[in-house]
C-alpha positions as CSV (number, residue, x, y, z in Angstrom):
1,X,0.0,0.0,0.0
2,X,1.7,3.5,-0.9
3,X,1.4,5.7,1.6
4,X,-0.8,8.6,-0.1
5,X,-3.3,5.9,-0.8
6,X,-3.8,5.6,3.1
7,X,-5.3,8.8,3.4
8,X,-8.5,8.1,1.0
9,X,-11.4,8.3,2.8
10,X,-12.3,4.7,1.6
11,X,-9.1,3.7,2.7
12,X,-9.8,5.1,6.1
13,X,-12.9,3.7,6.1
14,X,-11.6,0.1,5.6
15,X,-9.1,0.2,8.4
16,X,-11.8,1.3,11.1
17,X,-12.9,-2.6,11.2
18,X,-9.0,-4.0,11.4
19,X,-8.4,-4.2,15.3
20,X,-4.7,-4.1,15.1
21,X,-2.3,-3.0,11.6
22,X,0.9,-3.4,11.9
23,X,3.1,-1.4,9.5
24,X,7.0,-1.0,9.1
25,X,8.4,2.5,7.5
26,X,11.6,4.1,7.4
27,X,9.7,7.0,6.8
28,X,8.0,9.4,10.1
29,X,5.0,9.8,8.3
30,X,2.9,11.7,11.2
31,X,2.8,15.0,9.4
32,X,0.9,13.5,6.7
33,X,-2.1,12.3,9.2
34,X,-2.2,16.2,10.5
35,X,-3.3,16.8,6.4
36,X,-6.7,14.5,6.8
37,X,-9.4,16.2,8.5
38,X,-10.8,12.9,9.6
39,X,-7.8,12.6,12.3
40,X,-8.6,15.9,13.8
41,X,-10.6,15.6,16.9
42,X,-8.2,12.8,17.6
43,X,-5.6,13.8,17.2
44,X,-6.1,16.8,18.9
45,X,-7.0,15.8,22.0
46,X,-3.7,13.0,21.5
47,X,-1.5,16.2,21.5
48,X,-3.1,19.5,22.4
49,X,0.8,20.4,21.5
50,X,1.4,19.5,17.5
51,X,5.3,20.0,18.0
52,X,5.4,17.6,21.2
53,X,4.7,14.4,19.2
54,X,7.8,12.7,18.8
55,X,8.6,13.8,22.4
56,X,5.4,11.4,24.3
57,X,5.8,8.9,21.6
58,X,9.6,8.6,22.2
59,X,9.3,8.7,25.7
60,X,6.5,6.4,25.7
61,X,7.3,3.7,23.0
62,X,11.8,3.3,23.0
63,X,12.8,1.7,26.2
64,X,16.6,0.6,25.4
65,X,17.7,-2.4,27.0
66,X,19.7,-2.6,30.0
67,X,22.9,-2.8,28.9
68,X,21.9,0.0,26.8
69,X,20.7,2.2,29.4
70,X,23.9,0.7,31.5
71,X,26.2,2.6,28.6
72,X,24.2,5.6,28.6
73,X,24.1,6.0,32.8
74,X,27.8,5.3,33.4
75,X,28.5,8.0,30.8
76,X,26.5,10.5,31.8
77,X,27.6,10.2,35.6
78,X,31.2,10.3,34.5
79,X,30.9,12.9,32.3
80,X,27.8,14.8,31.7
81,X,26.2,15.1,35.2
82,X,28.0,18.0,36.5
83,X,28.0,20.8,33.7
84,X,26.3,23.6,33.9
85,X,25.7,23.5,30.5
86,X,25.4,20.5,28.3
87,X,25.7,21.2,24.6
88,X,25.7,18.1,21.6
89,X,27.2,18.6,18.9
90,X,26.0,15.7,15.8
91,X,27.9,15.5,12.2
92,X,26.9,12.9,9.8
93,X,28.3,13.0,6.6
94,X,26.9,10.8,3.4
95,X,28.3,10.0,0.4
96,X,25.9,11.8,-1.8
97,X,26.6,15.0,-0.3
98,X,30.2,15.3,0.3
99,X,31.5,17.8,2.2
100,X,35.1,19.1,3.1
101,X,36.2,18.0,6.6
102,X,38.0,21.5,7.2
103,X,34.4,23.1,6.0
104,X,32.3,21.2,8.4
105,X,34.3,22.2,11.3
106,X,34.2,26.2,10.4
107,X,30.6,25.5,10.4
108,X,30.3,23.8,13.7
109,X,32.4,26.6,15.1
110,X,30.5,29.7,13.2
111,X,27.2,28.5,14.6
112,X,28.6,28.0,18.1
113,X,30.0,31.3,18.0
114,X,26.5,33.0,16.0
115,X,23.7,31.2,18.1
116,X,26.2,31.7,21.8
117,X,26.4,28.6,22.7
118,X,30.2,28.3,22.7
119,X,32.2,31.7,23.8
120,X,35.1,33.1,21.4
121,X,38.6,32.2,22.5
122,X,41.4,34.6,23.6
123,X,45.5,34.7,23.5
124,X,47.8,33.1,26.0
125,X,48.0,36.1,28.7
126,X,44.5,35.6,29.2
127,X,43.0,35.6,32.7
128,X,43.0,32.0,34.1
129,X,39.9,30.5,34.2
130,X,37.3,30.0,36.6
131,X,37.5,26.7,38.5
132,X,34.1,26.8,39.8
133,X,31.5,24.4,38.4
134,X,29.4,26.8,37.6
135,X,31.4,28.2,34.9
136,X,31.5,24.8,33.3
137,X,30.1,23.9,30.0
138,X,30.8,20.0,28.7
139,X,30.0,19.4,24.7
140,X,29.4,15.7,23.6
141,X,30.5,15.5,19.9
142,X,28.6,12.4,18.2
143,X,30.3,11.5,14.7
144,X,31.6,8.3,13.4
145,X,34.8,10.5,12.3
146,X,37.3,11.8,15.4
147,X,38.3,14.7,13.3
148,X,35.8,17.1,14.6
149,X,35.9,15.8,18.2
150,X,39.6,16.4,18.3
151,X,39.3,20.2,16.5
152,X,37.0,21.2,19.1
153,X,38.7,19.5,22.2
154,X,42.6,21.1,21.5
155,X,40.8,24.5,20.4
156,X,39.2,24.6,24.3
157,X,42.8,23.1,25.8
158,X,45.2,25.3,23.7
159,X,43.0,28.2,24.7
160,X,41.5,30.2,27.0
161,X,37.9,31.5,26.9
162,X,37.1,34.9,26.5
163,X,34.4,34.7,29.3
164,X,36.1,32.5,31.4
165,X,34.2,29.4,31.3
166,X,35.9,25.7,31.4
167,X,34.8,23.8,27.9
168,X,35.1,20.3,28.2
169,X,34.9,17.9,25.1
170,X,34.3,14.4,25.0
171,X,33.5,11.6,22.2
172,X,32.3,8.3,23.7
173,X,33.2,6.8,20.7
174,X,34.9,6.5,17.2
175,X,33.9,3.7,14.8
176,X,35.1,5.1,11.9
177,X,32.4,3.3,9.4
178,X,28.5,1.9,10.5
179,X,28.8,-1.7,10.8
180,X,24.9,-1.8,11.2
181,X,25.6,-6.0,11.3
182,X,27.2,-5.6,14.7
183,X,25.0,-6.0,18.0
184,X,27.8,-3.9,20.1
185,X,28.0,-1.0,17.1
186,X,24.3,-0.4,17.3
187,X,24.0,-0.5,21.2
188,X,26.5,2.5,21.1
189,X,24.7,4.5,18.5
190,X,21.1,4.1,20.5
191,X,23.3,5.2,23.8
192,X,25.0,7.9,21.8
193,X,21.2,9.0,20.9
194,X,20.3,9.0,24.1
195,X,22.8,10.6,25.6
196,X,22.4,13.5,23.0
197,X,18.8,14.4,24.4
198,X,20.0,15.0,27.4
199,X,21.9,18.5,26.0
200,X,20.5,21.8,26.4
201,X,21.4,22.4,23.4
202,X,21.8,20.7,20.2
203,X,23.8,21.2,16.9
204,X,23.1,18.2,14.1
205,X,23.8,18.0,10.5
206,X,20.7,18.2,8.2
207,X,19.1,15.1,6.6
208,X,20.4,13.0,9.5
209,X,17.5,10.3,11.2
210,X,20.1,10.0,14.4
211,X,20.1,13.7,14.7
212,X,16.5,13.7,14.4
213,X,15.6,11.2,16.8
214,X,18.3,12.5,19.4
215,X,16.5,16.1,19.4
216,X,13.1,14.6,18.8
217,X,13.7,12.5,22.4
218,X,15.0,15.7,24.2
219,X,12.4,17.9,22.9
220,X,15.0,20.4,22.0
221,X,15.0,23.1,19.3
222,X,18.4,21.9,17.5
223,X,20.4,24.2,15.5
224,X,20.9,22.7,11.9
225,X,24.0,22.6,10.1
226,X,23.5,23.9,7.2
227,X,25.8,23.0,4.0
228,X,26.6,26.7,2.4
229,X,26.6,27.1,-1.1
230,X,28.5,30.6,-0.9
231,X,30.2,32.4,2.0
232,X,27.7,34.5,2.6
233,X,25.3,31.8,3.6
234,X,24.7,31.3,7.6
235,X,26.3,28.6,9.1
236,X,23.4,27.3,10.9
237,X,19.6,27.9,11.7
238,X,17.0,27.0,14.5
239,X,14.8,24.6,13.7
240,X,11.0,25.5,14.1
241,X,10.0,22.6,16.3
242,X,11.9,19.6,17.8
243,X,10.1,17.1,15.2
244,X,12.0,15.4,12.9
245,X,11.4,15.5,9.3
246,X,9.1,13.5,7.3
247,X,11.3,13.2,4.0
248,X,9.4,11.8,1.4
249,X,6.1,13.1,2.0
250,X,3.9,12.7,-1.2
251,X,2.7,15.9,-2.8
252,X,-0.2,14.5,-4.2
253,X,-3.8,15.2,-2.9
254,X,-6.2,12.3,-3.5
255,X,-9.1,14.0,-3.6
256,X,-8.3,17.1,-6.0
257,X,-6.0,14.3,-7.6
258,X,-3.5,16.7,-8.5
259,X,-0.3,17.8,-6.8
260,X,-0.6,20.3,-4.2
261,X,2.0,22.4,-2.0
262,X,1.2,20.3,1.5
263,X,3.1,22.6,3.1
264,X,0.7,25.2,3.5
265,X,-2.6,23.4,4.0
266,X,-2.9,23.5,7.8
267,X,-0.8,25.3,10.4
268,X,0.7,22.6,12.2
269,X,2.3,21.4,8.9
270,X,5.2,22.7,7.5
271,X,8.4,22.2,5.1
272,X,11.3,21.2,6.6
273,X,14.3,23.7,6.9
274,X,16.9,21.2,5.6
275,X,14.6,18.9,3.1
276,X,12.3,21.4,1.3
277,X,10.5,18.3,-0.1
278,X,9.9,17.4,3.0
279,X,7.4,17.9,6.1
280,X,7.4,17.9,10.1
281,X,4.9,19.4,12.8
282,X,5.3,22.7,14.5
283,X,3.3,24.9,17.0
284,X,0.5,26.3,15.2
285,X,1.6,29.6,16.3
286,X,5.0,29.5,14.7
């Protein structure tokens, strides 16, 4: 069954008297149910809050195993728990939009600098700085590459800060390439998830389902990565909502059977800021 066809009202019809459907989708496909006006009064009183619906569904439906939850809890208590300030910081890279290593990084550090979140550095005769913990920001850096991990760390050690604060920067881990075959490669990547929604603040590259699902947990705003195509171009922009984005949404409307721009039929609905094709909830006051 395509997916457009799901939303005919005959279609609809039909699946009232089936008790239980299961289906499997690489695709987060909730925007599109927003579109039928059939879902409405359910859906509304489901979530009062349209860009909160990743967030109780997360939170209700992904319970990681133990030993899953044992990686993320001995990580965050040795490394997380104490900042005042926890930033993550996610790069994924794909090979059918590559992208210069020494680029990426001035990005990562142009929106850090642009949205606050990381203060500027200064010279060597700099003041020392403060050793109190509340002065102490920690950044997690999630990438299979060390590259940018590394960039950021020996910037903050070589460094002072030009307000004083203590960065710390830490990796958990560095595989290099996804070996989604291994058992022990994917219980890092759902513990490095995790562990990203628990920052106050989030940097992720666009187009990137981990990203998506880590900001999407922590019901953060993320700041999105974006890939310039001149100088001039900002480094990054705030996302409208923490919902992650429904890529390959169909454009065409079943009943006017013609294609439509489903962006701007309701709303709660919207394209997304790194997929124009694509489309993800927001507050209907955005």
């Amino acid at each position: 069954m395509q997916i457009r066809y799901g939303y005919l009202k005959r279609t609809i019809t039909l699946l009232r008297n089936i008790p239980w459907l299961i289906l499997r989708s690489n695709q987060y496909y909730v925007p599109a149910l927003f579109l039928n006006s059939e879902y409405n009064e359910e859906l509304s009183l489901l979530f009062p809050e349209k860009a909160t619906v990743f967030l109780h569904l997360g939170r209700y439906l992904l319970h990681p195993a133990n030993s899953v939850w044992g990686h993320i809890t001995r990580y965050y208590d040795s490394y997380l728990a104490n900042a005042k300030q926890r930033i993550g910081i996610q790069v994924r890279m794909f090979g059918f939009a590559p992208f210069p290593f020494e680029r990426m990084v001035s990005q990562i550090i142009n929106c850090s600098l642009t949205g606050k979140i990381l203060p500027e550095i200064v010279g060597e005769d700099a003041p020392l700085p403060s050793k109190s913990s509340a002065n102490r920001k920690t950044v997690l850096v999630v990438s299979l590459h060390s590259g940018y991990f590394e960039k950021l760390r020996n910037r903050y050690y070589e460094h002072s800060t030009a307000t004083g604060e203590v960065i710390s920067v830490y990796q958990p881990s560095q595989e290099e390439e996804q070996h989604t075959e291994k058992q022990s490669h994917n219980v890092k990547a759902l513990s490095e998830i995790f562990l990203l929604s628990f920052s106050d603040t989030l940097l992720t590259t666009t187009f990137s389902t981990f990203g998506y699902i880590s900001y999407g947990l922590g019901g953060v705003r993320p700041w999105l990565l974006l890939k310039p195509e001149n100088d001039v171009d900002p480094p990054c922009r705030q996302s409208l909502s923490a919902e992650p984005c429904f890529h390959f949404a169909s454009s065409y409307d079943c009943k006017r059977r013609k294609n439509v721009d489903k962006g701007s039929m309701v709303p709660c609905v919207k394209h997304c800021e790194d997929f124009t094709w694509g489309l993800k909830l927001v507050d209907e006051v955005v």
